[in-house]
C-alpha positions as CSV (number, residue, x, y, z in Angstrom):
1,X,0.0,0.0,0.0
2,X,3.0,2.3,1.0
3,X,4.4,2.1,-2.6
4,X,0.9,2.4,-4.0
5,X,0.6,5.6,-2.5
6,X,4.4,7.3,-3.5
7,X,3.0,5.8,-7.1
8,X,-0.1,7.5,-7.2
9,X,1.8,11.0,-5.5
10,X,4.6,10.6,-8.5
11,X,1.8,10.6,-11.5
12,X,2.3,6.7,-12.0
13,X,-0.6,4.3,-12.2
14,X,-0.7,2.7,-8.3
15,X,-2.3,-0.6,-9.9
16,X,1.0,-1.6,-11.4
17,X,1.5,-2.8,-7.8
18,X,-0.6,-5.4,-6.0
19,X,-0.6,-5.4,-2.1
20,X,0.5,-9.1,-0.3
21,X,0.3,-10.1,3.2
22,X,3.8,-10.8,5.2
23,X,2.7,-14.5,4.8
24,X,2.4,-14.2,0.9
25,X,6.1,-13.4,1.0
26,X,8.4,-16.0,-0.7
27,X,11.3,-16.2,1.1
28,X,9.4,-15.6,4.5
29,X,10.4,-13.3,6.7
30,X,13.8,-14.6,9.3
31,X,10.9,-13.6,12.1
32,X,7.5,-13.6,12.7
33,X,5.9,-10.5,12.7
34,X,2.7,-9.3,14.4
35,X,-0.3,-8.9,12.8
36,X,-0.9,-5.3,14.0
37,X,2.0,-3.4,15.4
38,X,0.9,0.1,16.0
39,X,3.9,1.9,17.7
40,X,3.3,3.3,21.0
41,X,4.2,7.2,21.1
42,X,3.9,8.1,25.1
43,X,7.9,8.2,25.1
44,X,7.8,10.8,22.3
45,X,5.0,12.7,23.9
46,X,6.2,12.8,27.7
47,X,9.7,14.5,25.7
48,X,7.5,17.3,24.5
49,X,8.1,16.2,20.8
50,X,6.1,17.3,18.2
51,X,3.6,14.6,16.9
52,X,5.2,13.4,13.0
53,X,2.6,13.8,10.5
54,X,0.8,12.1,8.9
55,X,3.2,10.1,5.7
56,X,1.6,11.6,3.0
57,X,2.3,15.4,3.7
58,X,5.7,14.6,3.7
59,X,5.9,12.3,0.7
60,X,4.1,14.6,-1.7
61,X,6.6,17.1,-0.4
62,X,9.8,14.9,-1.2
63,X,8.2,13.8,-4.9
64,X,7.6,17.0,-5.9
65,X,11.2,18.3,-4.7
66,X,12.6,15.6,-6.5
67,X,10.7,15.7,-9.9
68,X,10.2,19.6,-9.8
């Protein structure tokens, strides 16, 4: 989905890429991973840091810096 998305911000068509789960992968990953694995932020928070934003922002920033 990630790549879909920096497709779709770069002009390309985001079909050209088809989501799989971690168990579709072929070799499997050297570790199992969770099925959900939302990262806790308290740490961040309790340091007064500013909340990141959302990945998008920043992505359509970065593609349109790169390919002005």
């Amino acid at each position: 989905e990630f790549v879909q998305e920096i497709l779709d911000v770069a002009g390309h068509d985001p079909s050209r890429v088809s989501p799989i789960s971690t168990a579709d992968l072929d070799p499997p990953r050297p570790a199992p991973r969770p099925a959900n694995s939302v990262l806790d932020n308290a740490v961040w928070r309790a340091a007064g840091l500013p909340m990141m934003r959302d990945f998008r922002a920043p992505l359509t920033e970065l593609v349109a810096e790169l390919n002005p």
